[in-house]
C-alpha positions as CSV (number, residue, x, y, z in Angstrom):
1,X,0.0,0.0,0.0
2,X,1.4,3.6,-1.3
3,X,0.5,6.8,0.7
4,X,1.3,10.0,-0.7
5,X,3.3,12.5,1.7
6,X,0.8,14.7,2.3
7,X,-1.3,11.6,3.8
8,X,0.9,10.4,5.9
9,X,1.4,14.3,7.9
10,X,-3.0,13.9,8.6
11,X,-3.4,14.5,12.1
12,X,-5.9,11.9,11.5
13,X,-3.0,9.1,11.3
14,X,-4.6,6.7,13.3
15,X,-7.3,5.8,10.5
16,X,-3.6,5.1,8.4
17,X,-2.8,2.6,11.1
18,X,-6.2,0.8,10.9
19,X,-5.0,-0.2,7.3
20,X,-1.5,-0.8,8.2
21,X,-2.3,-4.4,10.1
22,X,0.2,-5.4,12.1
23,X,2.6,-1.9,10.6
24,X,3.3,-0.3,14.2
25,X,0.9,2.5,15.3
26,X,2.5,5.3,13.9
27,X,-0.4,7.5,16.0
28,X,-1.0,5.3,18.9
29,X,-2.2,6.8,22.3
30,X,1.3,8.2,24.5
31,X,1.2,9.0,27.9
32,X,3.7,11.3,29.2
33,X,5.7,11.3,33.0
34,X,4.3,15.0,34.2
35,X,5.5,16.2,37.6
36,X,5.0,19.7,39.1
37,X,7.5,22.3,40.7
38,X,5.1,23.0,43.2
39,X,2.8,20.8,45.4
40,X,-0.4,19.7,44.3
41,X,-3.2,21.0,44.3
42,X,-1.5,24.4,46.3
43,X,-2.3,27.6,43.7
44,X,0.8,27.8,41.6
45,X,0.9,24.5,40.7
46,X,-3.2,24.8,39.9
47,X,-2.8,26.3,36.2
48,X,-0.5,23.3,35.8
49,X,-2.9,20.8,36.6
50,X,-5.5,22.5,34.9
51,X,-3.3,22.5,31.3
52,X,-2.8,18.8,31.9
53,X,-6.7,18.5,32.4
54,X,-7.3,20.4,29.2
55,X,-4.6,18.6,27.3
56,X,-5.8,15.1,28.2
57,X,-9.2,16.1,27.4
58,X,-8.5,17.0,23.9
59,X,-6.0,14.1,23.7
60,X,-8.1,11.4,24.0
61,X,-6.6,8.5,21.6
62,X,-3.1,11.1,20.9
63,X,-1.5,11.6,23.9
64,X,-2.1,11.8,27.4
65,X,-0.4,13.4,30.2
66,X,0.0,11.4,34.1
67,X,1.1,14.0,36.8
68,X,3.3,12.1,38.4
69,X,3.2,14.7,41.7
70,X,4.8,18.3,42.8
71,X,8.1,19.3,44.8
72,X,9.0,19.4,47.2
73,X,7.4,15.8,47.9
74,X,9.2,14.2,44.5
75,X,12.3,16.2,45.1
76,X,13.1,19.8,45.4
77,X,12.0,22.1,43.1
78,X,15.3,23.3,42.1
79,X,16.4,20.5,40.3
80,X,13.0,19.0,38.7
81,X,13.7,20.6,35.3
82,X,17.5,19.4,35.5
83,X,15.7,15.7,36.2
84,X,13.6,16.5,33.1
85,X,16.0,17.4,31.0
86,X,17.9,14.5,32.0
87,X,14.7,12.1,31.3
88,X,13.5,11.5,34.7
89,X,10.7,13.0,33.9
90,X,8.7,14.0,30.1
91,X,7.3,17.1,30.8
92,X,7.1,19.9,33.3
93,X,5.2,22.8,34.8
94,X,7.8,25.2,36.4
95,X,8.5,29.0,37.3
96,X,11.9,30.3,35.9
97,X,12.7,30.7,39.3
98,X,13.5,27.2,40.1
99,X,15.0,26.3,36.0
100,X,18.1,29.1,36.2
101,X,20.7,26.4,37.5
102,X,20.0,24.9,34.0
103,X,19.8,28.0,32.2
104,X,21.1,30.9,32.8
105,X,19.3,33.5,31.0
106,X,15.5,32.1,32.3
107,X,15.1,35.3,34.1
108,X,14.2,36.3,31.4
109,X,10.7,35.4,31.4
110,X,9.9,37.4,34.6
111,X,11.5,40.8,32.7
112,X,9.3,40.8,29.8
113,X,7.8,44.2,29.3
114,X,6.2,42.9,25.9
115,X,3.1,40.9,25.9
116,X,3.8,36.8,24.5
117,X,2.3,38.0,21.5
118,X,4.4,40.2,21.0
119,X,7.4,38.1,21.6
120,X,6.2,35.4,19.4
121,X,6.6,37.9,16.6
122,X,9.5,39.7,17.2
123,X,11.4,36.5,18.0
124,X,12.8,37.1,21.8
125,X,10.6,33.3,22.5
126,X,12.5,32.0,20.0
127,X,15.8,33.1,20.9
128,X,15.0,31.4,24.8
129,X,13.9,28.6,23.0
130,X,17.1,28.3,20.7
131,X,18.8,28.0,24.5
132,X,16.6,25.8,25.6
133,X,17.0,23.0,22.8
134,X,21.0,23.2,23.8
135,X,19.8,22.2,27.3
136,X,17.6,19.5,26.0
137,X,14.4,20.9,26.7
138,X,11.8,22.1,24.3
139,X,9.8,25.1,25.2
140,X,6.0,25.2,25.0
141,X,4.7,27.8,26.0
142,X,3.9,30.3,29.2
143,X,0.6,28.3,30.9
144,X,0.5,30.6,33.2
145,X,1.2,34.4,34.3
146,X,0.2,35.4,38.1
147,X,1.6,39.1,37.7
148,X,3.7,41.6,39.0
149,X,5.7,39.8,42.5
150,X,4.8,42.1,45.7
151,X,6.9,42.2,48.8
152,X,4.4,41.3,51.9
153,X,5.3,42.1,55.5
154,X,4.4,41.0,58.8
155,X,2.1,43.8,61.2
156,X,5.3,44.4,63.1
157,X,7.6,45.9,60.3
158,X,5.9,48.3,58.3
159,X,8.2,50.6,56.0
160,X,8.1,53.9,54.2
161,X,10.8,54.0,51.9
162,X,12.6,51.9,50.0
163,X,15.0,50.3,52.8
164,X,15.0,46.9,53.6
165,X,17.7,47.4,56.5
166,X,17.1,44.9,59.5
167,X,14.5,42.7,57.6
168,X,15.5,39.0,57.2
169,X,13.2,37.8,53.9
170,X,11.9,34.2,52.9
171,X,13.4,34.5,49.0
172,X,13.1,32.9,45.2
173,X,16.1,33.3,43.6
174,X,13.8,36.0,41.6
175,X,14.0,38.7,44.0
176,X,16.7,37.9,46.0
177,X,19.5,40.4,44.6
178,X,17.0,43.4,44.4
179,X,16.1,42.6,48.4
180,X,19.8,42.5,49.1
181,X,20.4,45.5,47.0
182,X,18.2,47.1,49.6
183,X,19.4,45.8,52.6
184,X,17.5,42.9,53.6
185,X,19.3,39.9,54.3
186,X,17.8,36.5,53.2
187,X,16.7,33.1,53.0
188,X,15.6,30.7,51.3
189,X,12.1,27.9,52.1
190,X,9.7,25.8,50.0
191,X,6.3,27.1,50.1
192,X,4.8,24.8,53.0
193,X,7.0,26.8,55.5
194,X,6.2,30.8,54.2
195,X,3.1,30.5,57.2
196,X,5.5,29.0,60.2
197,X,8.6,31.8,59.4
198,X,6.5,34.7,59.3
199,X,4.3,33.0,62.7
200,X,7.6,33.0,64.5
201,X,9.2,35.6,63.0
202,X,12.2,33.6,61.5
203,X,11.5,35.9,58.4
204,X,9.6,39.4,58.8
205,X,8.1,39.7,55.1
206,X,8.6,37.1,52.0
207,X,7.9,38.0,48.5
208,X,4.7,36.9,46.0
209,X,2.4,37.6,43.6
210,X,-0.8,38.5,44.9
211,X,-2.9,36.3,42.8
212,X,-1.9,33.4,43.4
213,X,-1.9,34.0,47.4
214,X,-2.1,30.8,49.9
215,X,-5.1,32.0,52.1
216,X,-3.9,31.3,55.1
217,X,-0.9,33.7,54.6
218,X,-3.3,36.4,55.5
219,X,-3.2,35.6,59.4
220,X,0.3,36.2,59.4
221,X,0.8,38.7,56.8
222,X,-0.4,42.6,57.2
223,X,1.1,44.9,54.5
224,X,1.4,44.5,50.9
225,X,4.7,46.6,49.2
226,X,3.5,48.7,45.9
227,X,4.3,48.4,42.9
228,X,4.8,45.2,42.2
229,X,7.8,44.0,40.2
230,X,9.0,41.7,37.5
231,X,5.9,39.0,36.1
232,X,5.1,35.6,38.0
233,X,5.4,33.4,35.2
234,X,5.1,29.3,34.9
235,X,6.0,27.8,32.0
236,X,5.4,24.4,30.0
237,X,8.5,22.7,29.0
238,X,9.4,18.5,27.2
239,X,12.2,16.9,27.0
240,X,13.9,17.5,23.7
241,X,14.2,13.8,22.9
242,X,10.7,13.0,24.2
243,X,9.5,15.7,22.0
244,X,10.9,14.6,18.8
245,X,9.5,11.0,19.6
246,X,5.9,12.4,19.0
247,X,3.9,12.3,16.0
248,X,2.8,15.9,14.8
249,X,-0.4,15.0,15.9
250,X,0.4,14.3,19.5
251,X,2.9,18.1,19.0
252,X,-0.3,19.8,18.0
253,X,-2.9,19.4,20.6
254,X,0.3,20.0,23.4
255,X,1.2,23.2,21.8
256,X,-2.7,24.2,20.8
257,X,-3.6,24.0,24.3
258,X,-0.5,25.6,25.7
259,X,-1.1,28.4,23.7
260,X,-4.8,29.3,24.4
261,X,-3.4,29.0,28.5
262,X,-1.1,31.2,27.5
263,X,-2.9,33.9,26.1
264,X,-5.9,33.5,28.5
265,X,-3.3,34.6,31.2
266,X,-1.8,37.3,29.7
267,X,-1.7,39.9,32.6
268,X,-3.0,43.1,30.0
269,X,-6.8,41.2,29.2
270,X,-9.5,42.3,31.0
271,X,-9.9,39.1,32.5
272,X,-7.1,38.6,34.3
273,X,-7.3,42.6,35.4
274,X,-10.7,40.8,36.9
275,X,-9.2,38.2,38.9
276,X,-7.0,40.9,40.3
277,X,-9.4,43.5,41.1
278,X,-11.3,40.3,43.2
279,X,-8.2,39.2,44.7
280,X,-7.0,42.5,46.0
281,X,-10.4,43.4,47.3
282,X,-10.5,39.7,49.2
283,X,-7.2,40.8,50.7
284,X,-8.0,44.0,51.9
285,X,-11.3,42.4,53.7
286,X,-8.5,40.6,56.0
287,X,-7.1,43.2,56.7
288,X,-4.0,43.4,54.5
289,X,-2.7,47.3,54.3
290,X,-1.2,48.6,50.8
291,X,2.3,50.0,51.6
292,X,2.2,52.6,47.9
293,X,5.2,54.3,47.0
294,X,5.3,57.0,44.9
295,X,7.3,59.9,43.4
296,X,11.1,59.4,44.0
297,X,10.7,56.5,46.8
298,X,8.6,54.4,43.3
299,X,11.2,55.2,40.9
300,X,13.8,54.2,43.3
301,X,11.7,50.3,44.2
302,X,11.4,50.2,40.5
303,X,14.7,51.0,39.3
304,X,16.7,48.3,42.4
305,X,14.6,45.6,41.0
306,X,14.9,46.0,37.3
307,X,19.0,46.9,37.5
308,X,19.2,43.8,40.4
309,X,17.6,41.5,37.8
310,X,19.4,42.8,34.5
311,X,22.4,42.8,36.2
312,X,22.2,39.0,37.2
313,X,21.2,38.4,33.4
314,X,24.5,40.3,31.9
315,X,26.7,38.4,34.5
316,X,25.6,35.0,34.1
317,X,25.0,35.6,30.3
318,X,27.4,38.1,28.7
319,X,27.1,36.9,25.5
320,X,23.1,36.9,25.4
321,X,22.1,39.0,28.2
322,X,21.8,42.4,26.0
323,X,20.9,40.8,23.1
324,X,17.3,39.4,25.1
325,X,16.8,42.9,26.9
326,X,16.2,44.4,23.7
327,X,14.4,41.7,22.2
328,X,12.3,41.2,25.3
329,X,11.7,44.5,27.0
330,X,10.4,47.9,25.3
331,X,13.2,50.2,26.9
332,X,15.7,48.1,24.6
333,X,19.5,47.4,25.3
């Protein structure tokens, strides 16, 4: 039996099979080794789940996805997308916060200034990407964008300038050098212990995005630090060798329903300006004070955290760093 080429690149491949006998299943249903950087069911790792949901749904018979569990629990958090790109695991739901021990320049993502649409076209996703593939990981998409990254602060420690003197912060590697630049010393936990530091004061503030807030932070937790800074972003990532195993078919719905995640999220649509607007309001009905700078003390937060963060980039990635701030932020190089 002779099949042209463009028959045999039909998404439809499985009704090739069907006449193929005992020919192996070109299309046949794959199920993919999933796992989390954050625990399950706690709200970062929620869009996660929910892209594995959508993709399985709309998989049915291509590929399927089997979420294996979230760090800390399989491992810490810091090396799951090493694990992946290693094999451990197929594919992965992960903030850039936990992936720059593998690459470098993933800060990247939480310094975009441009929307993804934007970077789609102008070709600063594909240039991550590009570094990516070297690392053996193929890059999806953005699932997932909480917003700008707020410093919050226990009742005790209110400030009114930009001074972190005295104040010992639980820290991401995403904010940590613009805390420090201010004067905060810091350290380091998995999410599970944010509520037990700030109960005993082992730290006095920590840093988040508001929307995706664990509720019971608000019993500890009294003022919230505007603006906010940089973008929460989680990201969808394979492994490169994994990836190229797939049929287009099983590529396609992957990427299709990455993509729609990804621009559902996108922190300038009305609807995630919704979500905000409920999620600040719930705050403030516990009791959570905004901390606003403005004038010289604003320009002063804003500039620390974007010269902190584009300073890490140029260090650990002379030879890219510039060439992504241009491409990725709309102040250029």
């Amino acid at each position: 039996m002779t099949f042209t080429k463009h028959t045999l690149t039909v998404a439809g491949a499985a009704v090739i099979v069907a006449g193929l006998g005992t020919t192996p299943a070109l299309s046949a249903e794959v199920t993919l080794r999933g796992a989390s950087c954050f625990p399950i069911g706690s709200p970062p790792s929620r869009p996660f789940e929910a892209l594995v949901k959508a993709i399985n749904k709309r998989g049915k018979g291509v590929v399927q996805i089997k979420l294996l569990g979230g760090a800390p629990a399989i491992g810490s958090p810091y090396t799951l997308t090493q694990k992946m790109s290693k094999g451990a695991y197929d594919v992965v739901g992960c903030t850039e916060a936990y992936f720059g021990n593998i690459l470098p320049e993933a800060a990247v993502y939480r310094l975009a200034t441009r929307t993804y649409a934007e970077l789609r076209k102008n070709g600063g996703l594909a240039y991550m990407s590009k570094l990516m593939a070297a690392k053996n990981m193929h890059y999806v998409a953005r699932h997932h964008d909480f917003g700008n990254f707020h410093l919050w602060l226990n009742k005790k420690n209110k400030i009114t300038k930009p001074d972190l003197t005295g104040l010992n912060l639980r820290v991401a590697p995403v904010y940590t050098a613009f805390f420090q630049s201010l004067g905060a010393t810091t350290q380091r936990s998995n999410i599970g212990q944010v509520y037990t530091y700030m109960e005993n004061n082992t730290v006095q503030g920590f840093g988040w995005p508001a929307v995706a807030w664990v509720p019971a932070w608000a019993k500890v937790t009294k003022y919230r630090v505007d603006p906010g800074f940089y973008s929460a972003t989680l990201h969808t990532m394979v492994n490169m060798r994994k990836w190229k195993s797939l049929t287009t078919a099983q590529q396609d719905v992957i990427t299709q329903v990455a993509l729609q995640f990804e621009r559902d999220s996108e922190p300038s649509s009305p609807k995630f300006q919704a979500v905000l607007k409920k999620q600040l309001a719930w705050l403030a009905s516990k009791g959570i004070v905004a901390i606003t700078f403005k004038g010289a003390n604003r320009t002063k937060w804003l500039t620390a955290a974007d010269s902190a963060a584009w300073g890490e980039v140029f260090k650990r990635s002379p030879k890219h760093g510039r060439k992504l701030k241009a491409l990725w932020t709309t102040g250029g190089s």
